[in-house]
SELOSE-102840 format. One line per field, with one value per residue (C-alpha): x, y, z; residue in one letter. Coordinates in steps of 0.05 Angstrom, whole numbers, plus 5000, padded with zeros to 4 digits. Each point is the difference from the previous one (the first is absolute). Example, Ala and Ser with C-alpha at 12.3 -4.5 7.8 and 13.67 -1.06 7.14 Angstrom:
residues 2
px: (5246:5027)
py: (4910:5069)
pz: (5156:4987)
rest: (A:S)
***
This chain:
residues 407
px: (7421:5043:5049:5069:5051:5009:5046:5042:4966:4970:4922:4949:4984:4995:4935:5025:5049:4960:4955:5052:5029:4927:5007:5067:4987:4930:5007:4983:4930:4994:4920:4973:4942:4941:4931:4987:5038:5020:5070:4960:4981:5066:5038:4952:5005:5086:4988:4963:5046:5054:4958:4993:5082:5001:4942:5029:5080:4977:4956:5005:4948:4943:5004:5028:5077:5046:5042:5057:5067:5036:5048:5012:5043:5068:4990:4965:4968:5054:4942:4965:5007:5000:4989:5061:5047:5033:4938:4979:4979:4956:4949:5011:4981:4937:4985:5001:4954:4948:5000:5008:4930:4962:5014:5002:4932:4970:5019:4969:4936:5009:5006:4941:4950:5028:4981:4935:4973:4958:4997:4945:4993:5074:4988:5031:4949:5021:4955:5014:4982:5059:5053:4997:5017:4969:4971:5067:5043:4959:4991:5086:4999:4947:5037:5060:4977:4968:5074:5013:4956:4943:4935:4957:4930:4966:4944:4973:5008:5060:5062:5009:5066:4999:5057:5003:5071:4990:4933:5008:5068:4952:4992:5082:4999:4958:5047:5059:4966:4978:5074:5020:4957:5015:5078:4986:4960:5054:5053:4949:4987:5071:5020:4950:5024:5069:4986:4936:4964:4996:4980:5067:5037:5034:4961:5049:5005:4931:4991:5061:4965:4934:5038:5032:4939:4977:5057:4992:4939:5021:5063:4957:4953:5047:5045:4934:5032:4954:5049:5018:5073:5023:5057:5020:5060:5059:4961:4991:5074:5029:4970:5012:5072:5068:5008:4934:5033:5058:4957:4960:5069:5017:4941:4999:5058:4987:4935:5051:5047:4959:4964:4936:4955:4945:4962:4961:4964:4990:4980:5019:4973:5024:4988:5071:5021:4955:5037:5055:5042:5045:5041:5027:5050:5020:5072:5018:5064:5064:4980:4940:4951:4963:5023:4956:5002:4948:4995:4935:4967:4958:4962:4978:4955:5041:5068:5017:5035:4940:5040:5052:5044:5029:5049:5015:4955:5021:5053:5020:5021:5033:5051:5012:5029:5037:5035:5021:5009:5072:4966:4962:5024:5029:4937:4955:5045:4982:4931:4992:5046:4960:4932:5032:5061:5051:4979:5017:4980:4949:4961:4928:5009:5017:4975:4950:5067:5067:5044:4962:5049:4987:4969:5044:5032:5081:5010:5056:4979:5045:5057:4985:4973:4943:4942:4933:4931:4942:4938:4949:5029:4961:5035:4940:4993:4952:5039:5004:5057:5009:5073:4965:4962:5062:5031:4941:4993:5081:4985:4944:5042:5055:4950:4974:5061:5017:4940:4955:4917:4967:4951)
py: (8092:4974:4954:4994:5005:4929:5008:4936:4953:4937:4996:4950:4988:5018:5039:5032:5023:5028:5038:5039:5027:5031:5030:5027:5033:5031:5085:5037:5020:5070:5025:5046:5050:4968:5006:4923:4980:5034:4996:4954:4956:4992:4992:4943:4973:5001:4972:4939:4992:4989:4957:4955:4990:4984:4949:4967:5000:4961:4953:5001:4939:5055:5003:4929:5021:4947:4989:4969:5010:5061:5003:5057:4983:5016:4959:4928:4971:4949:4947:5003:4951:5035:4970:5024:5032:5036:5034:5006:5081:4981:4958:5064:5038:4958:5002:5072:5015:4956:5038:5063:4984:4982:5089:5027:4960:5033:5072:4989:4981:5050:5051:4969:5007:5071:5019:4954:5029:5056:5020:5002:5022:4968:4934:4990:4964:4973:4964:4918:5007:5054:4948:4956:4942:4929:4975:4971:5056:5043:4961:4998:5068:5014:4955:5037:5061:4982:4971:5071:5030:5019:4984:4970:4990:4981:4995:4971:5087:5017:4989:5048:5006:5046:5011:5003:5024:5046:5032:5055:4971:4980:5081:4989:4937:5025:5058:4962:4962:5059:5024:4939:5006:5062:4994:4933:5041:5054:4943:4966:5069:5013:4932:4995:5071:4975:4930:5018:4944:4945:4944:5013:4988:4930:4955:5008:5074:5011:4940:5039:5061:4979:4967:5065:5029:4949:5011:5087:4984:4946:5033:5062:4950:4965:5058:5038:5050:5065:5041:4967:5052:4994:4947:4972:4957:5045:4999:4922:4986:5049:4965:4923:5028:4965:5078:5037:5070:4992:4975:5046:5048:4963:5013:5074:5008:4976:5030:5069:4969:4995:4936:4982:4970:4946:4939:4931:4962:4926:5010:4941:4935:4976:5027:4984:5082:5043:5063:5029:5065:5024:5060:5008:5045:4991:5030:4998:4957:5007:4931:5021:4961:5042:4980:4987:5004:4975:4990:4950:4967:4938:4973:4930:4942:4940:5005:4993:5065:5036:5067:5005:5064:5013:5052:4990:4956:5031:4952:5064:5032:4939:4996:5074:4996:4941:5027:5066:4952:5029:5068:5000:4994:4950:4983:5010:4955:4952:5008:4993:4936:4966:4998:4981:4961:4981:4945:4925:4981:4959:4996:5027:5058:4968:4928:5000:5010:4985:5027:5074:5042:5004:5063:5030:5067:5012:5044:5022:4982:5040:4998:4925:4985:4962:4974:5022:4958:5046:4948:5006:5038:5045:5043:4971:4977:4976:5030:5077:5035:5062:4985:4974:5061:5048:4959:5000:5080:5008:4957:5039:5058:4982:4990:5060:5038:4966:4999:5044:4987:4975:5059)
pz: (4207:5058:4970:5004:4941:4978:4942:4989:5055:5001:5003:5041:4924:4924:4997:5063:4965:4946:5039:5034:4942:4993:5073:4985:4941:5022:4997:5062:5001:4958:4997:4955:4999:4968:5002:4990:5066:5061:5031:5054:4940:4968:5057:5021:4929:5003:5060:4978:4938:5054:5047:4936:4990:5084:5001:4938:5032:5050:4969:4919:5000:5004:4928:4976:5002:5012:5070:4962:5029:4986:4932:4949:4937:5023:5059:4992:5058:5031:5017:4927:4949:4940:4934:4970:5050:4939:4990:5067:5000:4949:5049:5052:4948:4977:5079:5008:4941:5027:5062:4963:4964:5069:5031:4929:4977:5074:4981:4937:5033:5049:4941:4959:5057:5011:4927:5002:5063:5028:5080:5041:5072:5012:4948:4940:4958:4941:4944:4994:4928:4984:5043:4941:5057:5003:5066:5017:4990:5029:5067:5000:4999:5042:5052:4988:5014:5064:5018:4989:5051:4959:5010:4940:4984:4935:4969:4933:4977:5027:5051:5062:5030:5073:5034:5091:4999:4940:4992:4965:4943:4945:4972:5004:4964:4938:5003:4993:4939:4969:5003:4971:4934:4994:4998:4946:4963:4990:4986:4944:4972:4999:4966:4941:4979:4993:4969:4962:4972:5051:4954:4965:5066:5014:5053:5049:5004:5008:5049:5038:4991:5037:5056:5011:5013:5047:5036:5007:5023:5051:5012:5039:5028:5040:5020:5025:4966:4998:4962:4944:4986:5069:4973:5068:4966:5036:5063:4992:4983:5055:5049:4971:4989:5043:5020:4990:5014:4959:4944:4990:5003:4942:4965:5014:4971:4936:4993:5010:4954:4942:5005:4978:5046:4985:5031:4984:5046:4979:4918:4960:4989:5074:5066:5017:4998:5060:4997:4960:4999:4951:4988:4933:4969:4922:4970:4930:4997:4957:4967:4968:5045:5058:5072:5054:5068:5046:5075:5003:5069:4987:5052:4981:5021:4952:5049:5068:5021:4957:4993:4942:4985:4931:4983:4929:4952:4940:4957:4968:5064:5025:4934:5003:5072:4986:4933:5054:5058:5007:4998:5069:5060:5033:5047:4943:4961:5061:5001:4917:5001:5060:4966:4930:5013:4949:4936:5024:4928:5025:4924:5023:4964:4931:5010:4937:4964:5047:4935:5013:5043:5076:5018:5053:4986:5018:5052:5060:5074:5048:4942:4980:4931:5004:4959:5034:4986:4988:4981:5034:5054:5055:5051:5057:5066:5054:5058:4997:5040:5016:4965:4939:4993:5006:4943:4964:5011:4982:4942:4968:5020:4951:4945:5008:4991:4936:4963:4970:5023:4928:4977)
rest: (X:X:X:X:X:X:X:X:X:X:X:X:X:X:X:X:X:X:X:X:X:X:X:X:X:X:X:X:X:X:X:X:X:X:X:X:X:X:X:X:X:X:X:X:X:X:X:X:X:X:X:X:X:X:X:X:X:X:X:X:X:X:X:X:X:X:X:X:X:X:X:X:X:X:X:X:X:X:X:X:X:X:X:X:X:X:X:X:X:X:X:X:X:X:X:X:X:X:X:X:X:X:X:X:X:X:X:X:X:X:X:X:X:X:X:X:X:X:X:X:X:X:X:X:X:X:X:X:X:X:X:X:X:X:X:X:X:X:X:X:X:X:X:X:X:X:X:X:X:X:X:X:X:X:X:X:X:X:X:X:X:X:X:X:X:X:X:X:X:X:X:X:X:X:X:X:X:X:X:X:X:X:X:X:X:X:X:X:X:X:X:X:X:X:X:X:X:X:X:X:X:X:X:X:X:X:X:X:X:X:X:X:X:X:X:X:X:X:X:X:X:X:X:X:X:X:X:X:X:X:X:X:X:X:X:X:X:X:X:X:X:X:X:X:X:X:X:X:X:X:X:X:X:X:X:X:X:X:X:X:X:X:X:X:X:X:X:X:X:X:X:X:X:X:X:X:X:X:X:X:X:X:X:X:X:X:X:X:X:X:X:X:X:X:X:X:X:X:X:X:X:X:X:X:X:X:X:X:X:X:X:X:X:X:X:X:X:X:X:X:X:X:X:X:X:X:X:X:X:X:X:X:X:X:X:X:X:X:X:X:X:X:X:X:X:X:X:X:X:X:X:X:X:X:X:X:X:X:X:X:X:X:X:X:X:X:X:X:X:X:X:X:X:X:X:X:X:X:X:X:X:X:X:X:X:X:X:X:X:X:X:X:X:X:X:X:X:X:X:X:X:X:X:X:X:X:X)
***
């Protein structure tokens, strides 16, 4: 799709915003061989799937989503009256979500009629029984998906959905859902082997559980993603990167360094997370705990520069460079001490009981003793340099050479 990078800008409004975090997360189209769908088919298919995120950028109404002015959590709109300014990312939140619902409840249909319907001489006929819809909900989706471009036609039997721009995607489309089941399937399989008995489970975990699946399923739906362990994440991020080239640098080199490479794309309870990319590397540490480090890329829909860069998550980590603080040097001592920061004893750390020590740890900044805060502390950023990466490289560098990778 023909978009422009629109990290950290304003949109015409907040479903605009939304959808585009949809188009710039969407893979690169990848076919496979098949003998359900031809190349021709999928390509038509991926093609459609995109079609769908550009019809709905420009008008998000096609499928009830609000035109409400733009706002993410860490940035309020100026010109809303919120009902508790305090609390203000909460109603951006509660905004989001209900958009959120309007192009996740059309995959799902979109991925229901897939695994409902058969294909005949370029129509996808589907049962009306099997939707399970009432007369309303069916018209609103049947209206939908003629705001789509498809063309509908029912009967008291059955609903017929035909295509002008895409004639031959539906083979593509049953694919895709086929694909979909089949990875869920693997996943449940997998799961009720571990846990066992499922009416010995808590509630939650197996509510979590099926949710999960949904979202396998709808996860290669969306993405008109054919091949299912092409994991396009480091493609993704490269490219949605301050400095694609230098990026993905970076990540070479810790791939060759010993780091472990892995990926999510949007699992949770929220769509608030598209895409992630980590690269992890554990060491056993003199202190008994393991350390961590972790170089992770988050590419969200909840803020308003949606990429975020984390170096260092782990609280472990984070004490045992501040206890050898006078150890590194001095522009690693720099780098440590600008994302922590020394302890202004401002009581969050002990304010369920002020007479509990504060939890800084002493340590010598370029020959000064100081005491360093580590609570809650993350060595992250939403504007990656190609200095920040260097330090960052330099810093892992210097852990490397002084600790042992945990068996």
């Amino acid at each position: 799709m023909d978009f422009e990078k629109r990290t950290g800008t304003d949109f015409g409004n907040v479903s605009q915003r939304l959808v585009y975090n949809y188009i710039a997360t969407q893979p690169d189209f990848r076919p496979v061989l098949s003998d359900v769908a031809s190349e021709t088919a999928q390509r038509q298919f991926y093609d459609f799937i995109c079609g769908v995120y550009t019809t709905l950028y420009h008008d998000p109404t096609l499928i009830a989503m609000t035109t409400d002015p733009d706002e993410t959590e860490d940035r309020p709109n100026p010109d809303r009256i919120y009902k508790d300014e305090a609390r203000a990312y909460l109603e951006a939140r509660k905004l989001r979500r209900k958009n959120e619902d309007r192009i996740e409840g059309l995959f799902d249909s979109l991925q229901h009629l897939a695994e409902l319907g058969t294909v005949h001489d370029g129509t996808l006929v589907v049962a009306k029984g099997e939707l399970g819809l009432n007369k309303r909900a069916l018209g609103t989706l049947v209206k939908q998906l003629g705001a789509l471009g498809l063309r509908c036609s029912e009967d008291d039997q059955a609903l017929r959905l035909r295509s002008d721009a895409y004639p031959e995607m539906w083979d593509a489309w049953i694919l895709l859902a086929t694909l979909g089941a089949a990875e869920a399937d693997a996943h449940d399989a997998k799961w009720r082997q571990e846990v066992g008995n499922e009416a010995d489970r808590p509630k939650w975990q197996v509510f979590s559980h099926l949710r999960y699946l949904g979202q396998l399923k709808n996860r290669i739906f969306k993405r008109a993603l054919f091949d299912p362990a092409y994991d396009y994440a480091l493609d993704l991020m490269g490219e949605l990167s301050d400095n694609p080239e230098t990026y993905r640098q970076f990540a070479e080199a810790l791939v060759a360094q010993g780091f472990e490479q892995s990926s999510d794309w949007g699992s949770g309870t929220d769509v608030t997370q598209f895409i992630s990319l980590a690269f992890t590397k554990t060491y056993a540490s003199p202190e008994g705990e393991p350390l961590r480090l972790r170089f992770l890329t988050q590419f969200e829909s909840r803020y308003h520069r949606q990429i975020l860069y984390t170096f260092i998550e782990d609280k472990v980590a984070v004490k045992t460079l501040l206890r050898h603080l006078d150890a590194l040097p001095e522009p690693l001592q720099d780098l440590v001490y600008g994302f922590t920061g020394e302890c202004r004893a401002c009581g969050f750390c002990n304010q369920t009981n002020p007479k509990l020590p504060y939890n800084n740890i002493p340590a010598v900044y370029r020959g000064k003793p100081v005491k360093m805060c580590y609570y809650f502390k993350f060595f992250r950023t939403r504007e990656l340099t190609r200095e920040m990466l260097e330090g960052a490289k330099a810093l892992y560098a210097w852990v490397d050479e002084h600790y042992e990778v945990a068996a």
